[in-house]
N, CA, C and O atoms as a GROMACS GRO file, in nm:
protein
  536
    1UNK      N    1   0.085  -0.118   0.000
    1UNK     CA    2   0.000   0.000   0.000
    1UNK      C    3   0.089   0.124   0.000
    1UNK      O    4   0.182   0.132   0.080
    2UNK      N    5   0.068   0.205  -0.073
    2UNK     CA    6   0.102   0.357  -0.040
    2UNK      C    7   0.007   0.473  -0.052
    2UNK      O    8  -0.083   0.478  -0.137
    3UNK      N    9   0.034   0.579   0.048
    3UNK     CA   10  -0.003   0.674   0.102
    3UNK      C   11   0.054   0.803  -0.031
    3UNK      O   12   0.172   0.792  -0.065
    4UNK      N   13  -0.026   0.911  -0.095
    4UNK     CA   14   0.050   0.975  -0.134
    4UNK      C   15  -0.068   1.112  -0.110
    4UNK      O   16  -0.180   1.124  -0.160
    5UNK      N   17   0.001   1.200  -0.022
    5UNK     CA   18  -0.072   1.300   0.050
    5UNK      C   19  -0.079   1.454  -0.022
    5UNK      O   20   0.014   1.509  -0.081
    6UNK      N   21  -0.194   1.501  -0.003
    6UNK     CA   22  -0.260   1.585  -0.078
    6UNK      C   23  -0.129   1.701  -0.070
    6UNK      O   24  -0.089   1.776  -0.159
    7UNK      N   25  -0.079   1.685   0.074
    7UNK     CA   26   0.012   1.802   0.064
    7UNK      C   27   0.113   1.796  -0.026
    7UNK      O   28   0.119   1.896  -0.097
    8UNK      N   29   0.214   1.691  -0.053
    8UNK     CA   30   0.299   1.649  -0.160
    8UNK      C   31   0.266   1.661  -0.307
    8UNK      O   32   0.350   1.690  -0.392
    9UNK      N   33   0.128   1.636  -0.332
    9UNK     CA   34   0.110   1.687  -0.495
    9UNK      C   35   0.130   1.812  -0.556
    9UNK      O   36   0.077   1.913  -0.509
   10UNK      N   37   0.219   1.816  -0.678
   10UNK     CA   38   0.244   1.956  -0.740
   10UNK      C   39   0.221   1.930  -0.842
   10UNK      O   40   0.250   1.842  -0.923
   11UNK      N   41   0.120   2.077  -0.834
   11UNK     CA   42   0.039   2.073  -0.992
   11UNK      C   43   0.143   2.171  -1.061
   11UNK      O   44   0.216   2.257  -1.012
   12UNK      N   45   0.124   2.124  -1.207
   12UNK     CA   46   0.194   2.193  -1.312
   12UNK      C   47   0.130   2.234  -1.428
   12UNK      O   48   0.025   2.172  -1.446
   13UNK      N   49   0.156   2.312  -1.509
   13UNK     CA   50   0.053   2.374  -1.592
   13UNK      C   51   0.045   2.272  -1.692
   13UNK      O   52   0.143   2.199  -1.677
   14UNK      N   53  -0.036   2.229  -1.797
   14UNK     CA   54  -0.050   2.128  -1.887
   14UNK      C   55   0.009   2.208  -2.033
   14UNK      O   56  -0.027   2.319  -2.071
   15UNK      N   57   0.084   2.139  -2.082
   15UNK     CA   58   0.133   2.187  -2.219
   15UNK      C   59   0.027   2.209  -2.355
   15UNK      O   60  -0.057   2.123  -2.383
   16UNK      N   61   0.040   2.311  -2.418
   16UNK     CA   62  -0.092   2.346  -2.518
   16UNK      C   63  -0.045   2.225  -2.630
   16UNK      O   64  -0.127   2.230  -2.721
   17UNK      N   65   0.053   2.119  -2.657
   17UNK     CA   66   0.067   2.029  -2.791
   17UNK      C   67  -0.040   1.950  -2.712
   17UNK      O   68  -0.043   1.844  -2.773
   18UNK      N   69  -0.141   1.941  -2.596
   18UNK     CA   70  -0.274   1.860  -2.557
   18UNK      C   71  -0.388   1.881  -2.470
   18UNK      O   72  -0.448   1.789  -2.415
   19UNK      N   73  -0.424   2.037  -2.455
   19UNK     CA   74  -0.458   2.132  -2.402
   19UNK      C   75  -0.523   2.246  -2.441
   19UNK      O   76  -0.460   2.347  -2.409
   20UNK      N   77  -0.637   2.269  -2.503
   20UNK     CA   78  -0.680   2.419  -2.488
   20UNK      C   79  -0.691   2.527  -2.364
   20UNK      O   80  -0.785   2.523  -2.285
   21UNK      N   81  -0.607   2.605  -2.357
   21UNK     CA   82  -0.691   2.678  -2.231
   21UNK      C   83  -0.603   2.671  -2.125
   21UNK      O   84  -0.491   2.623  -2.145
   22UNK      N   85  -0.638   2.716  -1.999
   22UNK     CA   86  -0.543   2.704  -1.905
   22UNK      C   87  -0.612   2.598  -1.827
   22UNK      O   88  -0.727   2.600  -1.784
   23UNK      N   89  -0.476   2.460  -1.812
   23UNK     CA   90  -0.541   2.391  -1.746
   23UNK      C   91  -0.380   2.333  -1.656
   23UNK      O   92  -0.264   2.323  -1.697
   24UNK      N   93  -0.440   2.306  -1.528
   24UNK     CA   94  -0.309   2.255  -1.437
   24UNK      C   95  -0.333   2.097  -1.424
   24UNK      O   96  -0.435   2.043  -1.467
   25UNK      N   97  -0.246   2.041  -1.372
   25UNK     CA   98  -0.272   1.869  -1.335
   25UNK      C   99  -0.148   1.861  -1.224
   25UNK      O  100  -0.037   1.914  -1.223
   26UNK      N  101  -0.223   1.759  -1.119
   26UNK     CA  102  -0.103   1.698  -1.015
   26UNK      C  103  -0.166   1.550  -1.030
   26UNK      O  104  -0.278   1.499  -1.026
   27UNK      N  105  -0.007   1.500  -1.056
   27UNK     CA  106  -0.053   1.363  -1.041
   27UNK      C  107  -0.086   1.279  -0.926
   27UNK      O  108  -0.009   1.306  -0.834
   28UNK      N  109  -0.166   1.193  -0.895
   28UNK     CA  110  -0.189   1.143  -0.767
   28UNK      C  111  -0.070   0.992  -0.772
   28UNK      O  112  -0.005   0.962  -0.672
   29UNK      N  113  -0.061   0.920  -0.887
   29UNK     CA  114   0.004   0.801  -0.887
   29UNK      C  115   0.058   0.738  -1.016
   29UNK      O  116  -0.027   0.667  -1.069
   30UNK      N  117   0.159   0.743  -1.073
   30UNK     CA  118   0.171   0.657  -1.191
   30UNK      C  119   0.168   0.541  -1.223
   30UNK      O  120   0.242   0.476  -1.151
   31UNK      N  121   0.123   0.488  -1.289
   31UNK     CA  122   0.150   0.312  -1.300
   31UNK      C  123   0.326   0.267  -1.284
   31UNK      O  124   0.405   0.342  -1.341
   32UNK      N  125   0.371   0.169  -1.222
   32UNK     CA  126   0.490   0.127  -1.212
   32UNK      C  127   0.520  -0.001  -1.256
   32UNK      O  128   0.634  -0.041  -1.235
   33UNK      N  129   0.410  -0.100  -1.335
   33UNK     CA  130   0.414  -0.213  -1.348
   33UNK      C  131   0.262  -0.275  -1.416
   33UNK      O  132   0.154  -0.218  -1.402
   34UNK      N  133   0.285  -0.403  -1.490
   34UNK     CA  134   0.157  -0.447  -1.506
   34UNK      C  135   0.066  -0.470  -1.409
   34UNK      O  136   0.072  -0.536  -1.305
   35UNK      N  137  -0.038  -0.392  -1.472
   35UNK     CA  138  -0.202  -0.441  -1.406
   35UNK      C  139  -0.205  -0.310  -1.306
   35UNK      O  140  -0.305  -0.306  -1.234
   36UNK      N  141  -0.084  -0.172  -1.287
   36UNK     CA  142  -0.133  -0.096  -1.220
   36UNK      C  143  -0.210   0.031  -1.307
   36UNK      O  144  -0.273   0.023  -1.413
   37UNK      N  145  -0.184   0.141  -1.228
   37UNK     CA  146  -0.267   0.225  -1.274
   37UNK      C  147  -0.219   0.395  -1.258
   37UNK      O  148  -0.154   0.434  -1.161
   38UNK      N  149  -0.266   0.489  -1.377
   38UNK     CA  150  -0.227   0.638  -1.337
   38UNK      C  151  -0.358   0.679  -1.280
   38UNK      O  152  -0.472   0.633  -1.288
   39UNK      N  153  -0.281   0.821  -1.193
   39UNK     CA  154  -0.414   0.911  -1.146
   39UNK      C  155  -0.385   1.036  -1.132
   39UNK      O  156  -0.281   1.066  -1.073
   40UNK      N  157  -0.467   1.130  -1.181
   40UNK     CA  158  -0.386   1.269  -1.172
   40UNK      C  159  -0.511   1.379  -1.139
   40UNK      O  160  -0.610   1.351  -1.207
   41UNK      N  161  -0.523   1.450  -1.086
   41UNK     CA  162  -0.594   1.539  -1.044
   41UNK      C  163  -0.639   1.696  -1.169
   41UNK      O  164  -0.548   1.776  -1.189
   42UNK      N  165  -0.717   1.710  -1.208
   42UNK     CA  166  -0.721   1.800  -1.372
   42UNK      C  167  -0.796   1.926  -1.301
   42UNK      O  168  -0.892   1.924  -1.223
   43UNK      N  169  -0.732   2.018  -1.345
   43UNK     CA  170  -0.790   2.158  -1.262
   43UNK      C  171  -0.835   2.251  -1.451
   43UNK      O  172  -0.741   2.257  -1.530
   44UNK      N  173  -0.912   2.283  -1.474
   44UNK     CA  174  -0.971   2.357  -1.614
   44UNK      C  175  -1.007   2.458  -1.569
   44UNK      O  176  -1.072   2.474  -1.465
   45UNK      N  177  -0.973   2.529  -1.634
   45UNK     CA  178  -1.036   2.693  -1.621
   45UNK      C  179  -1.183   2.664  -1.756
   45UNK      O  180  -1.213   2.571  -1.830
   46UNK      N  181  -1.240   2.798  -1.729
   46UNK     CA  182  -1.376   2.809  -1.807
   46UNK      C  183  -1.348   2.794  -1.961
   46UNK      O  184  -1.294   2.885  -2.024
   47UNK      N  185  -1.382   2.695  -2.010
   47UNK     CA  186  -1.325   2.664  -2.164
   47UNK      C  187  -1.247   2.614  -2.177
   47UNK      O  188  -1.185   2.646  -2.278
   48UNK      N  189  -1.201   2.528  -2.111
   48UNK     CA  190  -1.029   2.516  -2.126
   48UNK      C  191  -1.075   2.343  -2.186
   48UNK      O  192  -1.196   2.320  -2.187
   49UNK      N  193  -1.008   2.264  -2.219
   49UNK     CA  194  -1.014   2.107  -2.271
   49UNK      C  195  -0.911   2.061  -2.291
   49UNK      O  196  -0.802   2.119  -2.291
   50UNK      N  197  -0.942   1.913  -2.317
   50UNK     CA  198  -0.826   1.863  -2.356
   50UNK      C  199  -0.816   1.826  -2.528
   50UNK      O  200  -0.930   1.848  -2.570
   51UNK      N  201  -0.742   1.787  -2.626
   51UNK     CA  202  -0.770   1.766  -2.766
   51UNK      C  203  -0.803   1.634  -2.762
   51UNK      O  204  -0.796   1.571  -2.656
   52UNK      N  205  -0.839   1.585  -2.863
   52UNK     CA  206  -0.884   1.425  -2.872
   52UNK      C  207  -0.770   1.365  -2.848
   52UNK      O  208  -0.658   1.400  -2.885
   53UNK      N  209  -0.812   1.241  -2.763
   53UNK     CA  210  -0.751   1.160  -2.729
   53UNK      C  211  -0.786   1.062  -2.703
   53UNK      O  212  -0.908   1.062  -2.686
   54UNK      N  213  -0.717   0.915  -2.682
   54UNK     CA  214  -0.776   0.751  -2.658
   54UNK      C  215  -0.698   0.739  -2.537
   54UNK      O  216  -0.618   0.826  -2.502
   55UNK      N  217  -0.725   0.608  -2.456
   55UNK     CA  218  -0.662   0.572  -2.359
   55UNK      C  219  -0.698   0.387  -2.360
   55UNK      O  220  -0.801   0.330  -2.323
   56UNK      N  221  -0.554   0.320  -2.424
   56UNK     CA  222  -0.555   0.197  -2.439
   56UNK      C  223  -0.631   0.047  -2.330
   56UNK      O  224  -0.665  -0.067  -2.364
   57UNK      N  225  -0.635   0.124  -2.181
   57UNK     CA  226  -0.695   0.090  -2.111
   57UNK      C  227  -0.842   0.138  -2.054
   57UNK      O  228  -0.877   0.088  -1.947
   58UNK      N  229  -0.929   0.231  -2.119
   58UNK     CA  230  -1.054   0.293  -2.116
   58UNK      C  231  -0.985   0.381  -1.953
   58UNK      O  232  -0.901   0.364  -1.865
   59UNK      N  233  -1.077   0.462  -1.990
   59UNK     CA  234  -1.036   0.601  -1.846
   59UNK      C  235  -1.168   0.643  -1.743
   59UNK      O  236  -1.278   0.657  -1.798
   60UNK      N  237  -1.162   0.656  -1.649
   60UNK     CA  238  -1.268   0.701  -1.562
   60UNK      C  239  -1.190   0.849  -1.482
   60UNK      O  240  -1.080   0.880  -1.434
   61UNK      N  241  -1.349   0.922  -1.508
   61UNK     CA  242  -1.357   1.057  -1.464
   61UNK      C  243  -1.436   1.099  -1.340
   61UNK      O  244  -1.554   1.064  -1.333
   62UNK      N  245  -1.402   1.146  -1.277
   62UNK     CA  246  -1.446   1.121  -1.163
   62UNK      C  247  -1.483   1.326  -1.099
   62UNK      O  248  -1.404   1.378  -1.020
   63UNK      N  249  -1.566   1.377  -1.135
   63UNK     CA  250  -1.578   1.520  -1.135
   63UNK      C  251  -1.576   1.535  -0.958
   63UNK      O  252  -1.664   1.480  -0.890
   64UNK      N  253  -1.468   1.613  -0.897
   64UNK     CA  254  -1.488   1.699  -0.792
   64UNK      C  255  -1.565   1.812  -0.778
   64UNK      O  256  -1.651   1.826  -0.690
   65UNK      N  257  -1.527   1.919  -0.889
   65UNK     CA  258  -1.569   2.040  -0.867
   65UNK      C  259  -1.632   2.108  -1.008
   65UNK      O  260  -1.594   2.074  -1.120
   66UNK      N  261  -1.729   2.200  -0.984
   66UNK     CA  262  -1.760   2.280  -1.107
   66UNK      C  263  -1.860   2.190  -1.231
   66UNK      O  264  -1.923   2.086  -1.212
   67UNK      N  265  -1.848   2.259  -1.342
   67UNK     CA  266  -1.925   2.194  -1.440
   67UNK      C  267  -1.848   2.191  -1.585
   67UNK      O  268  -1.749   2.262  -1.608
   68UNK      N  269  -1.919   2.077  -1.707
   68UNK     CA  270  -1.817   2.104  -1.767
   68UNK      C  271  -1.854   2.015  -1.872
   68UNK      O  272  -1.977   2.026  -1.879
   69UNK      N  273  -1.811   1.926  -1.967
   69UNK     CA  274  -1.857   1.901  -2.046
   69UNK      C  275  -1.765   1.797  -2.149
   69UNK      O  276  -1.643   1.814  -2.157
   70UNK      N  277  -1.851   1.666  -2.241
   70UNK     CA  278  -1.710   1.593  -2.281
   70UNK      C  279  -1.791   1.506  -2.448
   70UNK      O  280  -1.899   1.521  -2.506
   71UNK      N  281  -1.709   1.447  -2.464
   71UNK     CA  282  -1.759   1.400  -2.594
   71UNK      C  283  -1.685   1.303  -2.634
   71UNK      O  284  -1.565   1.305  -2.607
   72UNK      N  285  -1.738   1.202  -2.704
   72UNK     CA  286  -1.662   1.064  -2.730
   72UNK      C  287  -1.690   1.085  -2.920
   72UNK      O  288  -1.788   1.153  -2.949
   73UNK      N  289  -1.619   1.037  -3.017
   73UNK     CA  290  -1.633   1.035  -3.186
   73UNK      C  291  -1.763   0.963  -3.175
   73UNK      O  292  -1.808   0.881  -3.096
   74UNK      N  293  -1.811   1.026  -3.292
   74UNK     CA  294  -1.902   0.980  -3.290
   74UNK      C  295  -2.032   1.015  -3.225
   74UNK      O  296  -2.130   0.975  -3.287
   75UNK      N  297  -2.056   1.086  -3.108
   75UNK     CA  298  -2.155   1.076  -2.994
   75UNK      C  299  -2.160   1.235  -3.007
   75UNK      O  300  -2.116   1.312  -3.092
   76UNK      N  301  -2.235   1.254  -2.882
   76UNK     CA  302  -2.352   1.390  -2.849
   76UNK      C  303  -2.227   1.434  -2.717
   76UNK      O  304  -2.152   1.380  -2.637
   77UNK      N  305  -2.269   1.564  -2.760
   77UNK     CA  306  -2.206   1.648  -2.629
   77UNK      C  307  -2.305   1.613  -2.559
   77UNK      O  308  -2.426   1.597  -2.577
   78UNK      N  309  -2.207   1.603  -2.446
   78UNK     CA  310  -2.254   1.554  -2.293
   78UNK      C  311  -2.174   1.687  -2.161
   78UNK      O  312  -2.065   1.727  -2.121
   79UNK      N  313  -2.309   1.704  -2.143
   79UNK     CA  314  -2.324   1.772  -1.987
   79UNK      C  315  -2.269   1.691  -1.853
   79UNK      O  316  -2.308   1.576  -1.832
   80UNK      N  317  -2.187   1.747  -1.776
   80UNK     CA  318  -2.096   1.714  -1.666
   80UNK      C  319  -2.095   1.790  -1.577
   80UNK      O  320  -2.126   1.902  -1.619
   81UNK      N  321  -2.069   1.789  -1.429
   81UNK     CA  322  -2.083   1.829  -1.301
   81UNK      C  323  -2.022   1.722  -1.173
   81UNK      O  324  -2.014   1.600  -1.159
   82UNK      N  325  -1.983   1.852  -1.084
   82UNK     CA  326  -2.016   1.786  -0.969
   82UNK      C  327  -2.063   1.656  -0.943
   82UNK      O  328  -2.182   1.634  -0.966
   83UNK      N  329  -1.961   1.528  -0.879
   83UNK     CA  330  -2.084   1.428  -0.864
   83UNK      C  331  -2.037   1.322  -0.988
   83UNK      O  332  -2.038   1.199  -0.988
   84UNK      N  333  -2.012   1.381  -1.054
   84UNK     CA  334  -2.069   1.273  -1.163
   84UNK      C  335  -1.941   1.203  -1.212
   84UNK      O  336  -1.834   1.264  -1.222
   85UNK      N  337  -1.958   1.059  -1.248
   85UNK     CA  338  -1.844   0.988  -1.256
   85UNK      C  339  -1.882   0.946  -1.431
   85UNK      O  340  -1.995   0.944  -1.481
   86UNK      N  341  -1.736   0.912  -1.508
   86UNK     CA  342  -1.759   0.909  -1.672
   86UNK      C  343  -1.662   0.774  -1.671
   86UNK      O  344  -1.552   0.760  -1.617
   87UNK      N  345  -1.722   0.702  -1.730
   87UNK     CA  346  -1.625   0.593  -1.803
   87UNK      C  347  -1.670   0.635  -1.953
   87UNK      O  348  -1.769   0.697  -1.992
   88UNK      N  349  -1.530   0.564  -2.042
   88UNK     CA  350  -1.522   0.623  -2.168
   88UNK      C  351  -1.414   0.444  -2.178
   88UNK      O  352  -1.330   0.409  -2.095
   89UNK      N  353  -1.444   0.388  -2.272
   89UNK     CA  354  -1.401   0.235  -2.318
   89UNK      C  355  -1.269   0.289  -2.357
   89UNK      O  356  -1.231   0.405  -2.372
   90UNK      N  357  -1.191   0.144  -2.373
   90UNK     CA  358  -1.056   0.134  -2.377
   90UNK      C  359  -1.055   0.187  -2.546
   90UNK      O  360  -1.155   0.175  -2.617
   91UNK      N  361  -0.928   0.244  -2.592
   91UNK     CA  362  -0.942   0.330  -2.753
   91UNK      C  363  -1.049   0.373  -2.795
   91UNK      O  364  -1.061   0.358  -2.917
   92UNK      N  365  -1.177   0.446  -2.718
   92UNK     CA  366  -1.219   0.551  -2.798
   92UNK      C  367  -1.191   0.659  -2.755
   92UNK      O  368  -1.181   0.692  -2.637
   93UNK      N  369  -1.172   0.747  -2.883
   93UNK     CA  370  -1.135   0.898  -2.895
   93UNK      C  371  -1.224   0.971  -2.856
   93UNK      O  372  -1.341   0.961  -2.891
   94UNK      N  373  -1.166   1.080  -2.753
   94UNK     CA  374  -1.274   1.132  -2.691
   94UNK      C  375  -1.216   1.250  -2.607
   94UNK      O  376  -1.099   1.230  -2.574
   95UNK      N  377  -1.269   1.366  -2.565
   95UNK     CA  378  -1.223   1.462  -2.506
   95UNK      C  379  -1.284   1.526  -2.377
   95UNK      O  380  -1.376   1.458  -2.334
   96UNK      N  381  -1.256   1.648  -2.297
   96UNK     CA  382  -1.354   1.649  -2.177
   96UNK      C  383  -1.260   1.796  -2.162
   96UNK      O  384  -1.152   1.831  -2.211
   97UNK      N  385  -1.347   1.854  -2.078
   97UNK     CA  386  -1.313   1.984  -2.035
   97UNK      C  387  -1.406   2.041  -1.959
   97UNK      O  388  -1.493   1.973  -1.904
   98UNK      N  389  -1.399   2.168  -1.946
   98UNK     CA  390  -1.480   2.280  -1.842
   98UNK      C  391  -1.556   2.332  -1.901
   98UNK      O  392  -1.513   2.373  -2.009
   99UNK      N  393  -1.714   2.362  -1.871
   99UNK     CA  394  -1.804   2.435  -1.914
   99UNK      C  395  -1.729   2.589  -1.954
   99UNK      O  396  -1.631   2.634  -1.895
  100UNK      N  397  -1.804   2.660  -2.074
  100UNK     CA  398  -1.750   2.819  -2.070
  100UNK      C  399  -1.797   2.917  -1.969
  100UNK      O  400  -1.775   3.037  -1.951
  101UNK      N  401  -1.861   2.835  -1.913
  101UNK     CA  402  -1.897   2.943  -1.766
  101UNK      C  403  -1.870   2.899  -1.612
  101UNK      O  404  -1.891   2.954  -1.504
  102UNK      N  405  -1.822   2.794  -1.644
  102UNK     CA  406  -1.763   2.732  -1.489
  102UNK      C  407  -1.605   2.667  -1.523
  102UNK      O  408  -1.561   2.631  -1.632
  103UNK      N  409  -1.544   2.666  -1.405
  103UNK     CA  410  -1.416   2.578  -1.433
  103UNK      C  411  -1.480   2.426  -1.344
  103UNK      O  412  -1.568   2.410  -1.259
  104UNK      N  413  -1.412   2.359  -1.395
  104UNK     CA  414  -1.441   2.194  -1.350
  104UNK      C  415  -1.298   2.093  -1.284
  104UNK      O  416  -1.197   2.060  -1.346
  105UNK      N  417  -1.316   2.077  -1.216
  105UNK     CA  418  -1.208   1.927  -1.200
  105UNK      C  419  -1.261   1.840  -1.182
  105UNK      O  420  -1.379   1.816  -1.154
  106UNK      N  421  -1.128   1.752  -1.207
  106UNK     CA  422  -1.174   1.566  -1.218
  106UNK      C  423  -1.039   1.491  -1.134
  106UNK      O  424  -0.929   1.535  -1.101
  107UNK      N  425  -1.092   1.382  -1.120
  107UNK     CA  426  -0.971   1.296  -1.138
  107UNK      C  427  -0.976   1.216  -1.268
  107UNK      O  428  -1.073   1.185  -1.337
  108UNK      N  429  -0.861   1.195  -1.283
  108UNK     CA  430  -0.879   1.086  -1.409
  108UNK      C  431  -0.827   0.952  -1.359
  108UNK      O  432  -0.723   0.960  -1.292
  109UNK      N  433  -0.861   0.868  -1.371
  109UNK     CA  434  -0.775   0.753  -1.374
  109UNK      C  435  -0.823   0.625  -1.463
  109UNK      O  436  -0.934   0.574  -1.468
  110UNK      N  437  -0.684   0.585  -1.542
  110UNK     CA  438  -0.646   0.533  -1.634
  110UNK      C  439  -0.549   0.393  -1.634
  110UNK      O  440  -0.466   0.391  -1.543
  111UNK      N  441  -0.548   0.308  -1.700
  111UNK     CA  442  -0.426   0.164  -1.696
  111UNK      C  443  -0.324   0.199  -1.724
  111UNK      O  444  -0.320   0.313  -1.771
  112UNK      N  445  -0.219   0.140  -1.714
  112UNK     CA  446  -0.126   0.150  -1.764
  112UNK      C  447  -0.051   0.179  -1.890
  112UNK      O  448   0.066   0.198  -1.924
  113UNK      N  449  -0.143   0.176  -1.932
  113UNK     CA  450  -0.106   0.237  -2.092
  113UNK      C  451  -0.137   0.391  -2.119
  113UNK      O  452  -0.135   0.454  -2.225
  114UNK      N  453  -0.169   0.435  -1.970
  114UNK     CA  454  -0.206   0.599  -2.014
  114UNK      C  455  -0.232   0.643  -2.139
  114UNK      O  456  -0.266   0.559  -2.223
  115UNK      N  457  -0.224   0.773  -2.175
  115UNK     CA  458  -0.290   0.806  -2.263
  115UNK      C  459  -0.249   0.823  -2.396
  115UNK      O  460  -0.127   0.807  -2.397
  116UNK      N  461  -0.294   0.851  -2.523
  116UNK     CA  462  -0.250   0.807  -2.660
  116UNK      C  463  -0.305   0.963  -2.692
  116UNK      O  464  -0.420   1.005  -2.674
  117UNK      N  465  -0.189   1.035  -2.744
  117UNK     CA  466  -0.284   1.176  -2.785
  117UNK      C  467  -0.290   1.145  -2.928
  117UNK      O  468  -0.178   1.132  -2.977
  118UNK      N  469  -0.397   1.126  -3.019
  118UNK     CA  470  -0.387   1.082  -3.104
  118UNK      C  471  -0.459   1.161  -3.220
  118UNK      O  472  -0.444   1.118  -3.334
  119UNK      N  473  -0.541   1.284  -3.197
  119UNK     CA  474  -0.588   1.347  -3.252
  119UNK      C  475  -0.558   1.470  -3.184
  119UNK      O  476  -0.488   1.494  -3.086
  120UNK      N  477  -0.652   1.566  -3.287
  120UNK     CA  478  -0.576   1.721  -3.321
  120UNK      C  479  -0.690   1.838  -3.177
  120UNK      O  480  -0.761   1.806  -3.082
  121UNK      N  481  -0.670   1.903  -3.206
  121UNK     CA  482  -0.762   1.998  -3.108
  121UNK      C  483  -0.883   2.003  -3.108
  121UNK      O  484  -0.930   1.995  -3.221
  122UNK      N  485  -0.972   2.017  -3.011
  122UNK     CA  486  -1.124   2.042  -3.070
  122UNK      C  487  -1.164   2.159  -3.092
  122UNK      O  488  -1.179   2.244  -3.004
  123UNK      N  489  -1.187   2.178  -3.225
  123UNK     CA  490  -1.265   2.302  -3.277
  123UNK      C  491  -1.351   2.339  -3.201
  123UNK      O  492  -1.415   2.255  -3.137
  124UNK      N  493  -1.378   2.496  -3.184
  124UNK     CA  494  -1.505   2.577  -3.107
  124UNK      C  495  -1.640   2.503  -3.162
  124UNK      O  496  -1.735   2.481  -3.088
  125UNK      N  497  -1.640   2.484  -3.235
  125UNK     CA  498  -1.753   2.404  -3.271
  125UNK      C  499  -1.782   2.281  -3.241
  125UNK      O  500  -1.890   2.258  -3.186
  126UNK      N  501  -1.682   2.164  -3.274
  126UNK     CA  502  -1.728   2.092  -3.201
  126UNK      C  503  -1.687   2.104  -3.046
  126UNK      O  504  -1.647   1.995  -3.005
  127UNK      N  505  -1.685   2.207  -2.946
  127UNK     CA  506  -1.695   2.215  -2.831
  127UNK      C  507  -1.815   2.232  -2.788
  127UNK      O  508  -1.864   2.183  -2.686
  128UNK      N  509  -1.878   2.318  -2.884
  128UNK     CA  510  -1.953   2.363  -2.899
  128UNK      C  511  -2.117   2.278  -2.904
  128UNK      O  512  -2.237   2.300  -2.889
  129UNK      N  513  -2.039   2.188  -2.930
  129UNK     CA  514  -2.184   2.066  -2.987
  129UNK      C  515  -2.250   2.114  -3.139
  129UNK      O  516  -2.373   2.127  -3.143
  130UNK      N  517  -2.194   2.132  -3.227
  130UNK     CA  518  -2.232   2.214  -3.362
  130UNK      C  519  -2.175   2.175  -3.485
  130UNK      O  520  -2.223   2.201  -3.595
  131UNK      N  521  -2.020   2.082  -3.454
  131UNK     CA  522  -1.934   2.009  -3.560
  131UNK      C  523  -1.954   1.895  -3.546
  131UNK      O  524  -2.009   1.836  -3.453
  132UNK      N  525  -1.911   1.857  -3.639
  132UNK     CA  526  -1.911   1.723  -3.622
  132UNK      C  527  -1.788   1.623  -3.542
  132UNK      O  528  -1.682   1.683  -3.560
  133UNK      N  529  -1.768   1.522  -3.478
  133UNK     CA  530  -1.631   1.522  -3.400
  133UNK      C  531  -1.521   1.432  -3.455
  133UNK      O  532  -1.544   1.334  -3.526
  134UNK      N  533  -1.412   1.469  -3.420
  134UNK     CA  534  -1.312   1.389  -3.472
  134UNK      C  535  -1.254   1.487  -3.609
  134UNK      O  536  -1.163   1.445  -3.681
   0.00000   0.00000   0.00000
């Protein structure tokens, strides 16, 4: 078992090559081996997202704070908050971020294969719910 305490996490700003917006992350745990797991804490400002992306082991979102909003290829913008927990399957492309009028956090946590940035930014539109995705 390990302990890794709220006081020890340092968040760092997230780089814009997978990032719209200002967004910070502290990680809570990296995977170190098969069958474990990452976890990182996602702080979004109002608008802020992430670009499309997959995660070889499917990812769960786990909203602390605020409101906010996410989308899988293929699918309908989806409304997010407080409370609310997201699974998204192993390789589908898919993105998540902060409402334009609230900032949101999450945790994320993901397998060991973390994440695959594999696509390009999401257009205002499809943030928007108005493009088409992917």
């Amino acid at each position: 078992m390990r302990v890794i305490r709220a006081v020890d996490r340092r968040f760092e700003r997230a780089g814009t090559e997978t990032f719209s917006g200002e967004v910070w992350m502290g990680t809570n745990f990296a995977a170190d081996g098969p069958g474990t797991m990452n976890s990182a804490e996602v702080r979004f400002s109002p608008g802020a997202r992430t670009h499309w992306h997959s995660h070889p082991d499917g990812q769960v979102l786990i909203v602390t704070e605020g409101r906010g909003r996410t989308r899988v290829v293929d699918g309908e913008l989806t409304a997010i908050a407080a409370g609310d927990a997201v699974w998204i399957s192993s390789g589908v492309q898919h993105w998540h971020g902060a409402d334009p009028e609230s900032s949101m956090t999450h945790v994320s946590i993901t397998g060991e294969g973390g994440t695959v940035w594999d696509g390009e930014a999401v257009t205002d539109a499809e943030y928007d719910g108005r493009g088409e995705p992917g």
